[in-house]
C-alpha positions in Angstrom: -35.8 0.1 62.2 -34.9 -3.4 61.2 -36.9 -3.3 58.9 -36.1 -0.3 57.3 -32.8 -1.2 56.8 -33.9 -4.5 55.4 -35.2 -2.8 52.8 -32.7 -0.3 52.1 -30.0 -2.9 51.8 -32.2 -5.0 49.5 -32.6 -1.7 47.0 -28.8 -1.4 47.3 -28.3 -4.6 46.7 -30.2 -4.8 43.5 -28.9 -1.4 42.5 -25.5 -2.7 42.6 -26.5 -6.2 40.6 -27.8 -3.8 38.0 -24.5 -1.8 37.9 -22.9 -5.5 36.9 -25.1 -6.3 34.3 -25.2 -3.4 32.5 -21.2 -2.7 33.0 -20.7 -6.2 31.3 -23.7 -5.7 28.9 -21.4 -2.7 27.4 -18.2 -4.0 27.1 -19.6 -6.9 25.2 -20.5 -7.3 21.5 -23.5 -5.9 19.9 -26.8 -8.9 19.7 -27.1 -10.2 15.8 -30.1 -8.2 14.8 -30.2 -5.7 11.5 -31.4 -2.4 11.9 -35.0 -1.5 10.1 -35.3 1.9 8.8 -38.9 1.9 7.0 -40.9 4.3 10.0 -38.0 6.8 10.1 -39.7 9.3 7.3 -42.9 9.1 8.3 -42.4 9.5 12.2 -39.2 11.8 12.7 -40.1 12.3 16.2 -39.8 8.5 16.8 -36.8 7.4 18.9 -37.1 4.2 19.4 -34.7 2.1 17.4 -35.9 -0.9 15.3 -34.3 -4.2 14.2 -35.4 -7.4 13.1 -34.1 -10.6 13.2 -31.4 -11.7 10.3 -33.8 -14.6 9.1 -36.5 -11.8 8.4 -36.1 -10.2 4.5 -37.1 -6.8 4.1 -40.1 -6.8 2.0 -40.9 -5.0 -1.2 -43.1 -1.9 -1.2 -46.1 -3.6 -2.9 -45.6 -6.5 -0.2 -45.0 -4.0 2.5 -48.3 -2.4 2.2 -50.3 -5.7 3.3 -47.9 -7.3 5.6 -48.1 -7.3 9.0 -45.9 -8.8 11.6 -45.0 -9.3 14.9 -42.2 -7.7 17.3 -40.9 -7.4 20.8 -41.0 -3.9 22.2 -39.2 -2.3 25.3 -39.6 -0.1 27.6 -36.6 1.4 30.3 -38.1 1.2 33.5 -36.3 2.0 37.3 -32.5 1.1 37.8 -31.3 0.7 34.5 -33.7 -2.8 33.5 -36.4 -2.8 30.8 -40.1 -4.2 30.5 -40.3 -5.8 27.1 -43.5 -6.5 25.8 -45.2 -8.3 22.3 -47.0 -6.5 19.6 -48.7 -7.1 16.4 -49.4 -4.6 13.8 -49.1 -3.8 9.9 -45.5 -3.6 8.9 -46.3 -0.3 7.0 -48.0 0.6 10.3 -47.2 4.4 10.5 -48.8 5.3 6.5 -50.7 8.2 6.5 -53.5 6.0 5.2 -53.9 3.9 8.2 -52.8 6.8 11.3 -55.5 5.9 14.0 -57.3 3.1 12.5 -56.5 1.9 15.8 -54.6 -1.3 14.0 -51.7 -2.1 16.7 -52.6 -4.5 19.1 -50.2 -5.4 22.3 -49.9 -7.7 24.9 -48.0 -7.3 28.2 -47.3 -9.0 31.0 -48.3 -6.6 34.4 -47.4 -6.8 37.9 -51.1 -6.3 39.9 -51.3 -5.7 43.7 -54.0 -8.7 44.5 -55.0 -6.6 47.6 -55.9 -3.2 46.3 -57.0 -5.0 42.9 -55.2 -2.3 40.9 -51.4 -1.8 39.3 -48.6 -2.8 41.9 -46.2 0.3 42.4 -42.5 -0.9 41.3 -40.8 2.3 42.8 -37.4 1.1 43.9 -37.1 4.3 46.3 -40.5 3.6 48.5 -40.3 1.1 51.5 -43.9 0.3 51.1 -43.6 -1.3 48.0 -41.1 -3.5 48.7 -43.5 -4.3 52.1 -46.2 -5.4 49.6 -44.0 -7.3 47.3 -42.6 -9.4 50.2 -45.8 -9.9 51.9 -47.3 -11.6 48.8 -49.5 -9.2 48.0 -48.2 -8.8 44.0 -49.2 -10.7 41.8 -48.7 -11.4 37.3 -51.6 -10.7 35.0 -51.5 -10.4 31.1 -53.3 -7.3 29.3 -54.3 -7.0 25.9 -54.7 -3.6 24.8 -55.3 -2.0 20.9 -55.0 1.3 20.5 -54.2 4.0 17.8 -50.9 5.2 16.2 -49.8 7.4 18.7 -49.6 4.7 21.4 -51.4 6.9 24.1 -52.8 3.7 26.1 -49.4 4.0 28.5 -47.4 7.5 29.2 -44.2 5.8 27.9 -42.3 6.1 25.2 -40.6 2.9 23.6 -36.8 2.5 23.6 -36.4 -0.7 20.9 -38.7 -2.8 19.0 -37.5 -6.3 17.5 -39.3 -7.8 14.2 -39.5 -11.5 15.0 -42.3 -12.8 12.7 -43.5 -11.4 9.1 -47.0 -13.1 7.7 -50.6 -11.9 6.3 -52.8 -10.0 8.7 -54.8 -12.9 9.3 -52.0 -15.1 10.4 -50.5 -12.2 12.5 -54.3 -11.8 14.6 -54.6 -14.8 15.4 -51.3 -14.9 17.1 -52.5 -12.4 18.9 -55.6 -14.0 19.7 -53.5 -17.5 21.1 -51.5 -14.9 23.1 -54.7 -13.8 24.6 -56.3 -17.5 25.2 -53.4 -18.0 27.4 -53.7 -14.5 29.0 -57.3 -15.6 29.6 -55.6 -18.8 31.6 -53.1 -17.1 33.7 -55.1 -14.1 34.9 -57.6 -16.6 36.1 -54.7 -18.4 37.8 -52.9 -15.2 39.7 -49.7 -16.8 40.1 -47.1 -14.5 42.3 -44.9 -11.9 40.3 -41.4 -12.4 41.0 -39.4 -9.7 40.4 -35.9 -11.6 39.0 -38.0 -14.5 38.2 -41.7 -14.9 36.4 -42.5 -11.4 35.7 -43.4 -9.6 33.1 -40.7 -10.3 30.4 -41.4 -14.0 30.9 -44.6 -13.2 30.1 -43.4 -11.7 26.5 -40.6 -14.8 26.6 -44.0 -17.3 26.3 -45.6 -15.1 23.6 -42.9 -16.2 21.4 -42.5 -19.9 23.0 -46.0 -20.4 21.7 -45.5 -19.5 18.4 -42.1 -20.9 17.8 -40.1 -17.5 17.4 -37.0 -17.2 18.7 -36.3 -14.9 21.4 -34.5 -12.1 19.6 -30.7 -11.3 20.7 -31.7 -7.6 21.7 -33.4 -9.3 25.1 -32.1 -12.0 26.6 -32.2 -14.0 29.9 -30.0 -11.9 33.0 -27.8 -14.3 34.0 -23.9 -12.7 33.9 -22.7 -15.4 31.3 -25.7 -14.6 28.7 -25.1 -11.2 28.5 -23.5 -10.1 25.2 -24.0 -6.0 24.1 -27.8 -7.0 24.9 -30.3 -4.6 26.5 -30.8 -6.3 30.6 -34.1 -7.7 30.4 -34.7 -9.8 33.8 -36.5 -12.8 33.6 -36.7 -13.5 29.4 -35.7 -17.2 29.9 -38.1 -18.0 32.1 -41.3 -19.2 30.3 -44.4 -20.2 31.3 -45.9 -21.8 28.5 -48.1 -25.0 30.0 -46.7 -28.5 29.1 -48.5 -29.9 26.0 -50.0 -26.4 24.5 -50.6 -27.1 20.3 -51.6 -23.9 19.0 -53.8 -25.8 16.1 -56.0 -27.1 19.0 -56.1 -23.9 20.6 -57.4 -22.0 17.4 -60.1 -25.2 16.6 -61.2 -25.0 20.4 -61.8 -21.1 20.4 -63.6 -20.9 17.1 -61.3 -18.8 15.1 -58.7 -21.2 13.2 -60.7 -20.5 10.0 -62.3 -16.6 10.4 -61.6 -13.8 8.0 -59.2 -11.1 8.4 -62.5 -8.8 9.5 -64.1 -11.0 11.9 -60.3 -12.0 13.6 -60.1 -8.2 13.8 -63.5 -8.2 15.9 -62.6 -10.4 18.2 -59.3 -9.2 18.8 -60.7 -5.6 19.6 -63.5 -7.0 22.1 -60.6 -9.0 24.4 -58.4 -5.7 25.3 -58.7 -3.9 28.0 -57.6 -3.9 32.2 -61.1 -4.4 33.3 -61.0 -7.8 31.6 -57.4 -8.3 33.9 -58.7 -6.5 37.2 -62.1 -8.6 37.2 -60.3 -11.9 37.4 -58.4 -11.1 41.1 -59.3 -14.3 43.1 -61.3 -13.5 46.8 -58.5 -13.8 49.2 -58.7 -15.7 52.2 -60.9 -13.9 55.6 -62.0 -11.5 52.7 -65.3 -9.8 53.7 -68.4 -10.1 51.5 -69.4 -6.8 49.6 -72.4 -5.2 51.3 -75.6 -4.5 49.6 -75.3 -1.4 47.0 
């Protein structure tokens, strides 16, 4: 019984510290970001809104058809926070020309159950998860996904995307590509998820730390005082980007600071995927070996 009101005081509790945020997030002014408007014709049942950041100059038609770039993305998820995530894909994305060329390319930052080996449950109104999160048993992976124009790789529909970076499509993939070196690194490394702390939006936070982009007003860190007409992302200003990461010695080490578009595209499509995530859960300690068969 203890227990179980344990855990109903600590949903309450982070009910009510959501209530807070969000109260102060809308009596505060709105982020400096400028509202894009280039998808709305040729995707009317799109909702999500979409900005980018001041410094970013909206590009010419001719230019538009070859750009790419790279944006933050958001989800709403349980009690009012979001799960932001990073994505790379041609500006001029939603053409007709290029619908399900499976050109978009994502990378998110997941919360795993180490003990199951499968997707921790975040459902604020079941005891048992909040059992597993206290015991340890959660833990933070990265997953790299590409997929086709109608996003059907998760049942969830985005609320705001954030350009932060405009280049050529072979400057844009190989972001993607660094992204996933390091996603390579931590999934190897399982470090615990923390739910107000290193989670998944710090995850998206050191997407941009390693590239140098700043982290767009729209999502910012959840401390009271930072909040400004912003949507409540938990954990933004926490990065984990290790100590001494040059991207240039990245891209020399993994073979692909100098490959064509075509071949960055290759590579890019053969690191996606949660079996790549899921086959890197560490043996736990008193685990049993796996019969024969």
């Amino acid at each position: 019984m203890k227990v179980k009101l344990f855990l109903k005081k600590l949903a309450l509790s982070f009910a009510l510290a959501v209530g807070v945020y969000r109260g102060a997030e809308a009596c505060a002014p709105a982020p400096d970001v400028t509202q894009v408007f280039n998808n709305a014709a040729a995707v009317p049942a799109q909702t999500a809104t979409e900005y980018r950041l001041p410094s970013l100059k909206e590009p010419d038609a001719a230019a538009a058809k070859d750009l790419w770039r790279v944006r933050v993305g958001a989800w709403e998820i349980g009690a009012g926070g979001f799960h932001t995530f990073v994505e790379f894909s041609p500006y001029d994305e939603n053409d007709k020309s290029r619908v399900n060329k499976n050109e978009v390319y994502q990378i998110h930052g997941i919360a795993c159950d180490e003990v199951r080996r499968t997707w921790a449950q975040l459902h604020y109104d079941q005891p048992s998860n909040y059992r597993q999160y206290l015991h340890g048993d959660y833990v933070l992976k990265g997953l790299g996904i590409n997929f086709d124009h109608d996003r059907k790789y998760f049942a969830q529909p985005s609320v705001a995307y954030v350009d932060v970076f405009y280049g050529s499509k072979e400057e844009v993939l190989k972001m993607y590509l660094d992204g996933m070196t390091y996603v390579d690194k931590l999934n190897r490394e399982n470090p615990p998820y923390i739910l107000l702390d290193y989670n998944s939006n710090s995850f998206q936070r050191t997407m941009l730390d390693m590239q140098g982009i700043e982290q767009p007003a729209l999502f910012v860190p959840y401390r009271l005082q930072a909040l400004g007409g912003r949507i409540w992302t938990p954990g933004t200003e926490r990065s984990l980007l290790p100590e001494g990461w040059n991207r240039n010695k990245v891209r020399e080490q993994g073979g692909y600071a100098n490959l064509p578009a075509d071949e960055l595209e290759k590579r890019a499509r053969a690191l996606q995927g949660a079996d790549r995530m899921f086959s890197t859960f560490r043996e736990l300690p008193g685990a049993k070996p796996a019969g024969p068969g």
